[in-house]
BALOBA-1460 file (C-alpha; in Angstrom, 3 decimals):
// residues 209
<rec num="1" residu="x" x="15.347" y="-5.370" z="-26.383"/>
<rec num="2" residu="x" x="12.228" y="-3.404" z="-24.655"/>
<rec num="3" residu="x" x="12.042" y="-1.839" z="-21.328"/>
<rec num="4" residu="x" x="10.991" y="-4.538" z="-18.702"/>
<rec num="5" residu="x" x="7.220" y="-4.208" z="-17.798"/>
<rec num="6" residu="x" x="6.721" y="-3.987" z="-14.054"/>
<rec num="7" residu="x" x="3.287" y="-5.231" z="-13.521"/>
<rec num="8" residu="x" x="1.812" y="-1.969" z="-11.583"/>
<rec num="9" residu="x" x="-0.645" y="-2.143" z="-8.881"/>
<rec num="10" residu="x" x="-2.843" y="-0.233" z="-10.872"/>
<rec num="11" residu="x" x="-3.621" y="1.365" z="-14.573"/>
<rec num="12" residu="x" x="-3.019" y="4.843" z="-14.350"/>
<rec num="13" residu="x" x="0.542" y="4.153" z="-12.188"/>
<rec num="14" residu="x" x="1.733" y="3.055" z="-16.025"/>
<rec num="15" residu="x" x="1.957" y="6.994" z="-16.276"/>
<rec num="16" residu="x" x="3.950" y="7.859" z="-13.259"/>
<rec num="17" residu="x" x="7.662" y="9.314" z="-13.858"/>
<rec num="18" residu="x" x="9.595" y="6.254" z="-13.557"/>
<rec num="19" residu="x" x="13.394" y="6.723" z="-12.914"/>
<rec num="20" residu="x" x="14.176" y="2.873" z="-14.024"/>
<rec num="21" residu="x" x="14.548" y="1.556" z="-17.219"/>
<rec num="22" residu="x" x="10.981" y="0.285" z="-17.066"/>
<rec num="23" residu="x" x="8.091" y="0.101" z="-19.941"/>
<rec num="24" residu="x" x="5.374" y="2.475" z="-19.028"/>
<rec num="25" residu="x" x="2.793" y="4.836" z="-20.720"/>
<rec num="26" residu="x" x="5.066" y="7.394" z="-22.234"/>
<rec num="27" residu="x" x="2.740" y="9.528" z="-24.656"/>
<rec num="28" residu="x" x="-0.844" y="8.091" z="-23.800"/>
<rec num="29" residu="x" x="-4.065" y="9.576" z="-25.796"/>
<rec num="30" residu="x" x="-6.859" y="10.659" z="-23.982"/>
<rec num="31" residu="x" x="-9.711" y="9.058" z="-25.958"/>
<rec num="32" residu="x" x="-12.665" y="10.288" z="-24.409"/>
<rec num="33" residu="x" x="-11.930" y="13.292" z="-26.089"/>
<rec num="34" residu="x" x="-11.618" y="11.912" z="-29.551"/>
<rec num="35" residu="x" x="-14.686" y="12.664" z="-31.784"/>
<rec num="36" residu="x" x="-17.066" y="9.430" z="-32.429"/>
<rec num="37" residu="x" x="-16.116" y="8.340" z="-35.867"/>
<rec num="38" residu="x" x="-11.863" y="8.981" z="-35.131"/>
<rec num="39" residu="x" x="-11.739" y="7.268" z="-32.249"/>
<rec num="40" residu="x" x="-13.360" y="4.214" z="-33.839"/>
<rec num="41" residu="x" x="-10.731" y="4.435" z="-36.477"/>
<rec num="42" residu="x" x="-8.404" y="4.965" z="-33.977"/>
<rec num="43" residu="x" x="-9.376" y="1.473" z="-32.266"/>
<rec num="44" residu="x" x="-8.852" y="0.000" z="-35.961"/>
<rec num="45" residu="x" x="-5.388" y="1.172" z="-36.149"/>
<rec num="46" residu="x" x="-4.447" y="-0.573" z="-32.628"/>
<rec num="47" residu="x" x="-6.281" y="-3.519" z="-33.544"/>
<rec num="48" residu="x" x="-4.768" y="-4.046" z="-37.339"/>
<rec num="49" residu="x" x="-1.140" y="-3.476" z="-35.546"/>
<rec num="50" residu="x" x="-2.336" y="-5.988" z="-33.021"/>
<rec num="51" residu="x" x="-3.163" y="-8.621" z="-35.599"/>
<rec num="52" residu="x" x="-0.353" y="-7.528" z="-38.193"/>
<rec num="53" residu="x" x="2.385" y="-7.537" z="-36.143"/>
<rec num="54" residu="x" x="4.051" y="-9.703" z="-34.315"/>
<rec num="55" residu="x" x="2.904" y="-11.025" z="-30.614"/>
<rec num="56" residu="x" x="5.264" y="-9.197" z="-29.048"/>
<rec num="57" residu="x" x="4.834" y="-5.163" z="-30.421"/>
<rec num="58" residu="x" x="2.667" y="-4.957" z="-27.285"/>
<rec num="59" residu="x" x="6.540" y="-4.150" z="-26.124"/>
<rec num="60" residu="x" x="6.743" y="-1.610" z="-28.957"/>
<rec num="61" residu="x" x="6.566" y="2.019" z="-27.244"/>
<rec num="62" residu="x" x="4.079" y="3.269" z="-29.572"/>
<rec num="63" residu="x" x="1.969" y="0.131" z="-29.925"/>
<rec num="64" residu="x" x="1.878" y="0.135" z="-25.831"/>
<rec num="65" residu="x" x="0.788" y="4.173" z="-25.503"/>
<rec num="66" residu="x" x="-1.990" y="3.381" z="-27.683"/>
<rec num="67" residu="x" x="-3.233" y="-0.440" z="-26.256"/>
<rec num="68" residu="x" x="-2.724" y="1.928" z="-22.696"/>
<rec num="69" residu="x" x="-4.446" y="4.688" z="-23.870"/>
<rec num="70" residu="x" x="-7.553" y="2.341" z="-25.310"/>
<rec num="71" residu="x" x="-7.852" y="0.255" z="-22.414"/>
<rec num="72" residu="x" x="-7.525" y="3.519" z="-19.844"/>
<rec num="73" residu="x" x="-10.821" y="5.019" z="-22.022"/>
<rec num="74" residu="x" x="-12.467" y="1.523" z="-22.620"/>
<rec num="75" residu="x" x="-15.661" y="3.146" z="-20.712"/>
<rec num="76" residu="x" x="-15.857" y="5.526" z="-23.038"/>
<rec num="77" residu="x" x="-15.608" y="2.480" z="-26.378"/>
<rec num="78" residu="x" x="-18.704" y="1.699" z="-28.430"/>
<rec num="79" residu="x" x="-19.612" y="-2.150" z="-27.745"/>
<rec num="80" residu="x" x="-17.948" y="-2.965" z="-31.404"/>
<rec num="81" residu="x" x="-14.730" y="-1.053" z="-30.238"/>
<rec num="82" residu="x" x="-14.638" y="-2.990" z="-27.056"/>
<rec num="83" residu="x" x="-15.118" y="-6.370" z="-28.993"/>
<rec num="84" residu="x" x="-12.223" y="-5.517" z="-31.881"/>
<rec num="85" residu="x" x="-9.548" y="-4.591" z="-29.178"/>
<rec num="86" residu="x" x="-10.480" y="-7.250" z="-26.580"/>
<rec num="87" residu="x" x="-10.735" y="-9.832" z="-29.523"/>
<rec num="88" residu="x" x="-6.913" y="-9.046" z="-30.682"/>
<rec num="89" residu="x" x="-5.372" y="-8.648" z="-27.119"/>
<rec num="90" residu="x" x="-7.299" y="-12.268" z="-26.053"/>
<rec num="91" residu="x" x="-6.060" y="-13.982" z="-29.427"/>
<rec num="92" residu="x" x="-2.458" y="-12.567" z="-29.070"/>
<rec num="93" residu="x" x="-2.414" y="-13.910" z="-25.708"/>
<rec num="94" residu="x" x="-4.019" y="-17.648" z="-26.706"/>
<rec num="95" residu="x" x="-0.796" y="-17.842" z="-29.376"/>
<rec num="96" residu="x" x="1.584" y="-16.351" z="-26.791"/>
<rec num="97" residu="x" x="0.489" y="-19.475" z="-24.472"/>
<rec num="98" residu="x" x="1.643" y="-22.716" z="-26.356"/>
<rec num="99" residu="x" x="4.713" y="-20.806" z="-27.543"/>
<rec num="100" residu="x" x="6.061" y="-21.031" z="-24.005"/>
<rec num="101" residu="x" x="6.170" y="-24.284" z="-24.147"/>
<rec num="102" residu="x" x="8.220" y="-24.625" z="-27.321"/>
<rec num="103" residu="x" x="10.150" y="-22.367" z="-25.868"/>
<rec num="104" residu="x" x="10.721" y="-24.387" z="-22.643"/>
<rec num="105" residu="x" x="12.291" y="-27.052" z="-25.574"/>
<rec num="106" residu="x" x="14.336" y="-24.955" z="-26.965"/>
<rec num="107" residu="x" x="15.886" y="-23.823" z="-23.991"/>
<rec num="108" residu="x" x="16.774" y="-27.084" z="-23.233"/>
<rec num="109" residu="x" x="18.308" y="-27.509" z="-26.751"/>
<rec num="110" residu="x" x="20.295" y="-24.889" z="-26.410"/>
<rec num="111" residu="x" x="21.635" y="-25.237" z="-22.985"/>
<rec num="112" residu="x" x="22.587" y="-28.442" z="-24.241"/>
<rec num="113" residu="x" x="24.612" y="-26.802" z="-26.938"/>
<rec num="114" residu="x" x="25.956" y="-24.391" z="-24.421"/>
<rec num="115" residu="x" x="24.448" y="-21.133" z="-26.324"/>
<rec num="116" residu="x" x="21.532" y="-19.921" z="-24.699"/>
<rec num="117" residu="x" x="21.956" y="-15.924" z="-25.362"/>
<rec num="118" residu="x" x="19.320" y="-15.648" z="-27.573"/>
<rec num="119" residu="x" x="16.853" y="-18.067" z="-25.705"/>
<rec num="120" residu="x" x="17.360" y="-15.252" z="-22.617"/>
<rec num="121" residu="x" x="16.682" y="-12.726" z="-24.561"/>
<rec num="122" residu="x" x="13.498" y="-14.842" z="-26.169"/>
<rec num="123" residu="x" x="12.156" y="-15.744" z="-22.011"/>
<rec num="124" residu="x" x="13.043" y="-11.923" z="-21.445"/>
<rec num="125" residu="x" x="10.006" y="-10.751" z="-24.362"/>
<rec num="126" residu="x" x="8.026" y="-13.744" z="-23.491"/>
<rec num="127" residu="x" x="7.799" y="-12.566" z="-19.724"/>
<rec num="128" residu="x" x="6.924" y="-8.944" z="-21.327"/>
<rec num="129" residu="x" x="4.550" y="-9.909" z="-23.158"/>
<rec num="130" residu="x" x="2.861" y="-12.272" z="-20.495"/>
<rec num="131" residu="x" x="2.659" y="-9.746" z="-17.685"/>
<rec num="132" residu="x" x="1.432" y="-6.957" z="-20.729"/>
<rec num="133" residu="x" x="-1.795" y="-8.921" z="-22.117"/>
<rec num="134" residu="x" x="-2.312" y="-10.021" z="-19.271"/>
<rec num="135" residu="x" x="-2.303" y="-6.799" z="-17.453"/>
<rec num="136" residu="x" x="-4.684" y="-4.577" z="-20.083"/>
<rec num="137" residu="x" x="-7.155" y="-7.771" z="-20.141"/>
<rec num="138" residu="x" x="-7.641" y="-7.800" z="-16.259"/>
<rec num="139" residu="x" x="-8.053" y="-4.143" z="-16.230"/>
<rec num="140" residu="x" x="-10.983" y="-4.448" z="-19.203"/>
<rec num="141" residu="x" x="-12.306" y="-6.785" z="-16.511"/>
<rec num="142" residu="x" x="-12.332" y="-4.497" z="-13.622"/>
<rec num="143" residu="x" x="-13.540" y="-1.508" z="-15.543"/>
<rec num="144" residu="x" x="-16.546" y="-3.251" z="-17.399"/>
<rec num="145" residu="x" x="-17.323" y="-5.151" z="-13.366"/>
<rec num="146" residu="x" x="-17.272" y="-1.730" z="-12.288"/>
<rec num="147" residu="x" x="-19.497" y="-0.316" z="-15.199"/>
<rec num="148" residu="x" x="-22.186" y="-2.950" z="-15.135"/>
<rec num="149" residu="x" x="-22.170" y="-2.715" z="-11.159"/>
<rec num="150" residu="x" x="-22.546" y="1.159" z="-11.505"/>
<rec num="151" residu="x" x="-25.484" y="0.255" z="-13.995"/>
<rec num="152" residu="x" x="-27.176" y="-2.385" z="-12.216"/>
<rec num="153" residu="x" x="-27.623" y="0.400" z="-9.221"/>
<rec num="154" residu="x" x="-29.678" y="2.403" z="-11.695"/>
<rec num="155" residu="x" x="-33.040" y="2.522" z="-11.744"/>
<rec num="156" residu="x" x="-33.213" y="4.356" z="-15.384"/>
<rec num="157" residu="x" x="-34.345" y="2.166" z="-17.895"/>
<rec num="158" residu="x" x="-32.234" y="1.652" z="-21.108"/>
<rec num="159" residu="x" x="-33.640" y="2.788" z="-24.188"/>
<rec num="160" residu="x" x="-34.222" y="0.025" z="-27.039"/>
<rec num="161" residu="x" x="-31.167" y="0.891" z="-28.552"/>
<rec num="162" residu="x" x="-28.714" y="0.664" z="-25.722"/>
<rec num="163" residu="x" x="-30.172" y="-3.186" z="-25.320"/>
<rec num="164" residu="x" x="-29.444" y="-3.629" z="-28.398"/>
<rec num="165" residu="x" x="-25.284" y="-2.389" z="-28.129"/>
<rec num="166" residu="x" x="-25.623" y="-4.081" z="-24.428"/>
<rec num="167" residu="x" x="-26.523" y="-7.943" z="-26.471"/>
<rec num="168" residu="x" x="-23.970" y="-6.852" z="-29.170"/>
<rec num="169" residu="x" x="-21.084" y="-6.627" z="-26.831"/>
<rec num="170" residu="x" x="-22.176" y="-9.864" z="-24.724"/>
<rec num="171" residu="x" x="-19.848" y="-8.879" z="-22.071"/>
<rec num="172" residu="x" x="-20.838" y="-11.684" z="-19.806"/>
<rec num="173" residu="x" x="-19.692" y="-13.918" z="-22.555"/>
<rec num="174" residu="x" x="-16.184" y="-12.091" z="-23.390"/>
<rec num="175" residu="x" x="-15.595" y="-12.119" z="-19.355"/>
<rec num="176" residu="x" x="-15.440" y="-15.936" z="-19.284"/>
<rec num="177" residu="x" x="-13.282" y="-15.960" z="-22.401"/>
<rec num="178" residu="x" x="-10.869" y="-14.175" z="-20.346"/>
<rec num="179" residu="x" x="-10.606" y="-15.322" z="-17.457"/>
<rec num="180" residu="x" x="-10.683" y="-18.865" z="-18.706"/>
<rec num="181" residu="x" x="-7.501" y="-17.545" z="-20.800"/>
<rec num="182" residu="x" x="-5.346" y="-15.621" z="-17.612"/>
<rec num="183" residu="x" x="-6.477" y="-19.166" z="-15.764"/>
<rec num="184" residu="x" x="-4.935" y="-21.297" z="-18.531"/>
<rec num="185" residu="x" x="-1.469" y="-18.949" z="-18.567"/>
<rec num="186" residu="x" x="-0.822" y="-20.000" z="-15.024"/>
<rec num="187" residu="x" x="-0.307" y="-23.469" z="-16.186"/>
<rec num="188" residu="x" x="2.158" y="-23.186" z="-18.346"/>
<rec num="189" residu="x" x="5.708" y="-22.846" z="-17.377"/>
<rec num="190" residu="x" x="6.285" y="-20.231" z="-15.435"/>
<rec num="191" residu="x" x="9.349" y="-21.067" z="-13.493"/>
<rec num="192" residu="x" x="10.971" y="-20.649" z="-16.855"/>
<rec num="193" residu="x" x="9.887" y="-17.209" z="-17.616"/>
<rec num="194" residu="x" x="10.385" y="-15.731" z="-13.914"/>
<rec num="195" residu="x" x="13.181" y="-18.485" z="-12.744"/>
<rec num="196" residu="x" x="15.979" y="-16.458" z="-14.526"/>
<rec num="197" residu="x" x="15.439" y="-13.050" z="-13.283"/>
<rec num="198" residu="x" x="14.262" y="-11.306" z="-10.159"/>
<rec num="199" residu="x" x="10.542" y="-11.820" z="-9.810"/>
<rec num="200" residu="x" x="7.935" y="-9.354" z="-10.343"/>
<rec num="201" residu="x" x="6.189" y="-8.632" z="-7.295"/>
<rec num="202" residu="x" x="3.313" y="-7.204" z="-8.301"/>
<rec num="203" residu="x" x="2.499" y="-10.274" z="-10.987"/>
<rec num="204" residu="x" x="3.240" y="-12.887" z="-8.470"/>
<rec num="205" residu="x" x="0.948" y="-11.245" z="-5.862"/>
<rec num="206" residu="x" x="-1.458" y="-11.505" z="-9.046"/>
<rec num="207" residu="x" x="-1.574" y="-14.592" z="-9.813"/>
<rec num="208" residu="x" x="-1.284" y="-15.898" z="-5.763"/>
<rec num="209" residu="x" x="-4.792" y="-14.273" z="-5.543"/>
């Protein structure tokens, strides 16, 4: 079973030396110094592993260096780049939703059968991979906020081109896709994925907010 993920107070803590047994950036990439045309393959690779695998290899080390190291460089992303990985990490996390539910019957199958070992261990990857997606897709928020605040303040005008990328990307559009999603996880049932275990903190302060 993976690490647990502490939800961190903010991205680059991920890459602090962490004495617990706890899921954090390990080996991340620095992508702003990745040539154009391999980074955008790069951003393939995590986004075919995103949509290949299954929901919950956002807990694989590898797989969460590289979704780590893409969203820590997002800045640096061409507008098609941005869309691939925020389209996989926002799907992944729509499918995640309704299976927290089934597995809020299960549990209650199983409990009646009096074997619930591998439903904990099933609410132990769920909660990973809850507090994961929805980690990397509130930092995308706060780093293209922070972006599109630092370009409103300038008075440079953007070439035809850049408008162009700028439309492509429809951030404006992608925003309310995702925080329409983070508001519809907090409906589901959450006392089953944090009842069992010591809560996280961090996450609850989140989502109190």
């Amino acid at each position: 079973m993976a690490p647990n993920f502490i939800f961190p107070s903010n991205l680059h803590s991920l890459e602090a030396d962490d004495d617990d047994n706890h899921l954090r950036a390990i080996n991340p990439i620095d992508v702003t110094s990745i040539r154009s045309s391999d980074l955008e393959e790069f951003v393939k690779g995590v986004s075919f592993d995103l949509s290949d695998k299954e929901l919950f290899c956002i807990e694989d080390q590898d797989v969460f260096d590289r979704v780590y190291s893409v969203v820590k460089g997002f800045s640096s992303l061409t507008p098609p780049c941005k869309f691939n990985i925020v389209e996989c990490l926002r799907y992944n996390f729509s499918v995640l939703l309704p299976n927290v539910d089934s597995l809020s019957r299960a549990s209650q199958s199983h409990e009646d059968d009096g074997d619930n070992a591998l439903v904990v261990d099933r609410i132990a990857s769920h909660r990973n991979a809850l507090k994961i997606y929805t980690f990397f897709l509130v930092q995308i928020v706060l780093i293209e906020e922070s972006n599109n605040g630092a370009n409103n303040t300038s008075k440079v005008a953007a070439s035809g081109r850049k408008k162009q990328l700028l439309n492509a990307w429809s951030w404006e559009a992608q925003r309310g896709k995702i925080l329409n999603l983070i508001a519809n996880s907090l409906e589901i049932n959450l006392s089953l994925l944090f009842g069992l275990t010591d809560p996280d903190e961090n996450y609850l302060s989140f989502i109190a907010k």
